[in-house]
C-alpha positions, 0 to 999 in steps of 0.5 A, spaced: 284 083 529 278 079 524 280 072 521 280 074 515 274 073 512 273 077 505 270 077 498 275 081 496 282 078 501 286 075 497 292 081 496 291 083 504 297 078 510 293 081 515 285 081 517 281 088 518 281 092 524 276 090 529 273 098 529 276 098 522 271 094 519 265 096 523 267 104 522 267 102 514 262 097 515 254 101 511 250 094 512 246 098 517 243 103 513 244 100 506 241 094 508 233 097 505 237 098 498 236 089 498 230 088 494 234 094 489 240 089 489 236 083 487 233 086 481 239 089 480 243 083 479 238 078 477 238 083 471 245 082 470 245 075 471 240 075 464 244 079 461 251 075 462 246 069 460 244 073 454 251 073 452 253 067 453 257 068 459 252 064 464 249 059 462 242 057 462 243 052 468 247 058 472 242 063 471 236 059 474 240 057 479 242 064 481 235 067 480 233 061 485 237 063 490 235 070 489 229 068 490 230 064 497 235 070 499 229 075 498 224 072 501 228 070 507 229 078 507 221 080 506 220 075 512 226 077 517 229 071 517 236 074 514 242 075 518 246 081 516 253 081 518 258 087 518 263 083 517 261 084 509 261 090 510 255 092 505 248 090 502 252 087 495 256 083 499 251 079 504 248 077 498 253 075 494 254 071 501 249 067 502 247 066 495 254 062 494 253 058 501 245 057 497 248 054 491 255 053 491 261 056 486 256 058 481 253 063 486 261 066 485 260 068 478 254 073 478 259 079 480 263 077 473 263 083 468 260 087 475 262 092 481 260 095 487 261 101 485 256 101 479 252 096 482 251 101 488 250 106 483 244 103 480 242 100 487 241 108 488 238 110 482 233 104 483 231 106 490 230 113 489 226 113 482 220 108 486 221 112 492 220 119 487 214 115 484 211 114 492 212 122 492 209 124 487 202 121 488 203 123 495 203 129 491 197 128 488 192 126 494 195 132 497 193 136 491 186 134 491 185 135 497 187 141 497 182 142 490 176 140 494 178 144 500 178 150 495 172 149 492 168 149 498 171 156 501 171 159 493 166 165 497 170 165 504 173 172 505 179 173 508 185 178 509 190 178 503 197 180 507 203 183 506 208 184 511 202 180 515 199 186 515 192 187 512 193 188 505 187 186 499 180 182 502 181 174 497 178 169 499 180 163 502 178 159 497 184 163 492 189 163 498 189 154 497 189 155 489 196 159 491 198 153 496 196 148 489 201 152 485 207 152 489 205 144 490 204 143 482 211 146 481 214 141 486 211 136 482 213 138 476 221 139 478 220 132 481 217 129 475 223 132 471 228 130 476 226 123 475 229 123 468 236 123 470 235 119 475 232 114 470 239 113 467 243 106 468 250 106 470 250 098 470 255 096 466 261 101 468 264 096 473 270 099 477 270 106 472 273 103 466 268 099 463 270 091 462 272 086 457 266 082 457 262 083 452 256 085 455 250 089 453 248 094 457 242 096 453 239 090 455 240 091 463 237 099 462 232 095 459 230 089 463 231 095 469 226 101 466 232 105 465 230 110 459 237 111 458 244 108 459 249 112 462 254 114 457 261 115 461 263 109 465 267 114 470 262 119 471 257 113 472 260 110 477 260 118 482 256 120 479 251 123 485 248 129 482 241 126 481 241 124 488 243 132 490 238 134 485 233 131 488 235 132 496 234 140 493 228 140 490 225 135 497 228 142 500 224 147 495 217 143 497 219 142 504 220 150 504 213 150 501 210 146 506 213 149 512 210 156 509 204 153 509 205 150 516 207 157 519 200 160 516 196 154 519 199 155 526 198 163 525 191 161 524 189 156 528 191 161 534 186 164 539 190 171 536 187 170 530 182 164 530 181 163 523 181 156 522 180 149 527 183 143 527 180 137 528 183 134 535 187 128 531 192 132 528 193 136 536 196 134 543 195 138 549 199 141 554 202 136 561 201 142 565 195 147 561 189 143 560 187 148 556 192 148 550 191 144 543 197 145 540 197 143 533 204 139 533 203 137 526 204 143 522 209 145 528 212 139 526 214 140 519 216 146 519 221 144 524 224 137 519 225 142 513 230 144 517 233 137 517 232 136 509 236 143 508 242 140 512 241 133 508 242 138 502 248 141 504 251 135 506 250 132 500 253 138 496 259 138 501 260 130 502 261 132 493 265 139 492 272 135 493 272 128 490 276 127 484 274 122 478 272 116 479 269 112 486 271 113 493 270 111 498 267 118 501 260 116 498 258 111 502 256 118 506 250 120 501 245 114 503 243 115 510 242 124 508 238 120 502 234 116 505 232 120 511 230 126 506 226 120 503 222 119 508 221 126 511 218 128 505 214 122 505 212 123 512 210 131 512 206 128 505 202 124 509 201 128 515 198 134 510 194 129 505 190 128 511 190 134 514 188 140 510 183 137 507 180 136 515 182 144 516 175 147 519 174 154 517 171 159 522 168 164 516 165 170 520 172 170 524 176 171 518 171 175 514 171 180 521 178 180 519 178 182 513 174 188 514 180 191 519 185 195 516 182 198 510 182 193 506 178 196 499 182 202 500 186 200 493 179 199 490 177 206 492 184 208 489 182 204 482 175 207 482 178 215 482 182 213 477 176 211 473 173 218 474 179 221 471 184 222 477 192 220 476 193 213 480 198 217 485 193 223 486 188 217 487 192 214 492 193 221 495 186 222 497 185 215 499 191 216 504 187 221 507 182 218 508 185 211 510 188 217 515 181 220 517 177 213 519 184 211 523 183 218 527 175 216 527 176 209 530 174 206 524 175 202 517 175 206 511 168 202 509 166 204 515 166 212 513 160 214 511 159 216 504 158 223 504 165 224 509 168 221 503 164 226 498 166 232 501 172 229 501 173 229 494 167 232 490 169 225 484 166 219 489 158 218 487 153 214 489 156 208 485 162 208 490 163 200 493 167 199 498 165 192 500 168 186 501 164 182 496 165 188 491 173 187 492 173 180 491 168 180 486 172 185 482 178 181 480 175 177 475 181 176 471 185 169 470 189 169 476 184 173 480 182 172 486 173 172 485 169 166 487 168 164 479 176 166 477 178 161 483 172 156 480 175 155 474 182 156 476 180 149 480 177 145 474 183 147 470 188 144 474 183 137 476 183 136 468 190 137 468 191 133 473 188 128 469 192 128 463 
């Protein structure tokens, strides 16, 4: 058994359990939330000054030796001690022993249940704000990269089989798409973060005359939470977040399973520059690409932090319990996971070097224009499934011919349907130039789909 030693130990005649205390104990992990902490409660502090709780004299006190107590943490001087079990309580600690009883008064009016709450809320909206310019950067890179790609042609697939002839500059305006909707659930997620439960205590509130519009205030809250018992378990927020992390990291594995297709020598469509490779320690030939393998697998991590979360609150009643202590270690791993994948990518892709011809050769496998050969009959007058019926057949014939549809020569195609001219066009550039509409995948299409979202990006 522990002397005892607690804040809270007043109504308890024997000390905690040894593994008791360590098994309960969050201060490992929860330790990152203390800048968070100090904010918080120096918040609280003017707060309780403001309405005559503390006095003048008190609240420099406390702000002094929070002050002292954040610097020592910044410097690593700060000794944390399971036996407090948490962030709040090695604070509180070490601000009494630096400026004696007063340092007793900032929990008045306070929880550690609404405290904690906030410390979260506070964490994780800093921690959404580094995403989204993460985002950003990552966004703009790919812009670039597209611009410069605008005229690369490569195959379209579907089924990964070769489908329509876009450009490779269109494929990375799709991969901007999917990013600009993360940002966008991201940046609405946020605002349901941004709302302050401080001022719930426990659940039911308190009898201090507290204004908790002034501590949402002084914290950047937008809003203060309206139900103290929903404030103090409410994680949601968290979980709303941890999804849509999910949703990107989904993203970006795609991305990563595409750039690992085709960096290979199978399809040698692009190259990655050596940083972002390893090598093998038994084939000296190999360049793995590590990088996008290794974040297609970490989204696996953050979908079971998802489920986690989701699990950790199906069965809890109102209002706290102590299962919560559970939601900060998913949370702060999905965090960094993303943060980390983010960094990786924003460096990466734009460094992605394209081999142009291979790509292009690729292209011209597989019937690519055949959909535009069917377009062109129904311009003549033929019926869209007659048309697709004869381009079948001819698809039919090259294949039996060893060779692609644009490969057929044009009088083949003429005898084989007395509506094909001399206008026909079956190439690549013709293909891709053709689909000029908004959305479309034709260089000035994609040209003015990346001036579009680089103004938007701006506003």
């Amino acid at each position: 058994m522990n002397d005892k030693n607690k804040l809270w130990d007043g109504r308890f005649t024997e000390a905690t359990d040894t593994f008791v205390e360590a098994f309960t104990a969050s201060v490992d992990f929860d330790k990152q939330l203390a800048q968070y902490d100090i904010q918080g409660s120096i918040a609280h502090a003017t707060m309780l000054a403001e309405v005559g709780v503390l006095s003048a004299d008190e609240l420099a006190d406390i702000e002094r030796g929070l002050a002292q107590i954040a610097a020592q943490i910044t410097a690593g001087n700060f000794t944390w001690s399971v036996a407090l079990e948490d962030v709040h309580m090695n604070i509180e600690k070490a601000l009494t022993d630096i400026i004696g009883d007063t340092g007793k008064k900032l929990h008045t009016g306070r929880s550690r249940n609404d405290q904690i709450a906030t410390d979260i809320r506070l964490y994780l909206r800093a921690m959404v704000d580094e995403i989204l310019e993460k985002l950003r950067r990552l966004q703009s890179g790919l812009l670039d990269l597209a611009e410069q790609e605008v005229d690369t042609i490569m195959p379209g697939s579907t089924h990964l089989q070769v489908a329509q002839p876009v450009t490779f500059g269109h494929h990375l305006m799709a991969w901007f798409t999917m990013v600009e909707r993360d940002y966008d659930r991201l940046s609405d997620c946020r605002k349901r973060i941004n709302v302050s439960p401080l001022g719930a205590a426990a659940l039911a509130g308190t009898t201090y005359p507290i204004d908790r519009a002034l501590t949402a205030r002084l914290l950047g809250f937008e809003a203060v939470a309206t139900n103290s018992l929903d404030a103090v378990s409410d994680r949601d927020f968290a979980i709303e977040f941890t999804g849509a992390a999910a949703i990107l990291m989904m993203h970006l594995s795609r991305w990563a399973e595409e750039i690992v297709l085709w960096s290979s020598p199978q399809f040698d469509y692009i190259d990655l520059p050596d940083r972002f490779c390893t090598g093998s320690s038994i084939m000296p030939q190999k360049k793995n690409p590590d990088v996008p393998e290794l974040v297609r697998g970490k989204s696996g991590r953050v979908f079971g932090h998802l489920m986690a979360l989701l699990t950790l609150m199906k069965g809890q009643p109102l209002a706290y319990n102590k299962d919560n202590q559970e939601d900060k270690e998913p949370l702060f791993d999905t965090v960094q996971t993303v943060l980390k994948c983010l960094t990786a990518y924003a460096d990466m892709i734009p460094a992605i070097i394209t081999k142009k011809a291979n790509m292009k050769q690729a292209a011209s496998r597989g019937h690519a224009t055949a959909t535009d050969l069917a377009d062109y009959l129904v311009n003549k007058g033929l019926p869209f499934r007659d048309a697709h019926e004869v381009v079948g057949q001819l698809v039919a014939l090259a294949i039996k011919n060893d060779t692609d549809l644009s490969g057929v020569p044009l009088a083949t195609l003429q005898a084989h349907c007395e509506l094909i001219g001399d206008d026909v066009d079956l190439s690549l550039e013709g293909s891709v130039n053709a689909r000029s509409h908004i959305g479309g995948t034709a260089p000035a299409s994609v040209l003015l789909a990346i001036q579009t979202a680089r103004n938007a990006m701006k506003q």
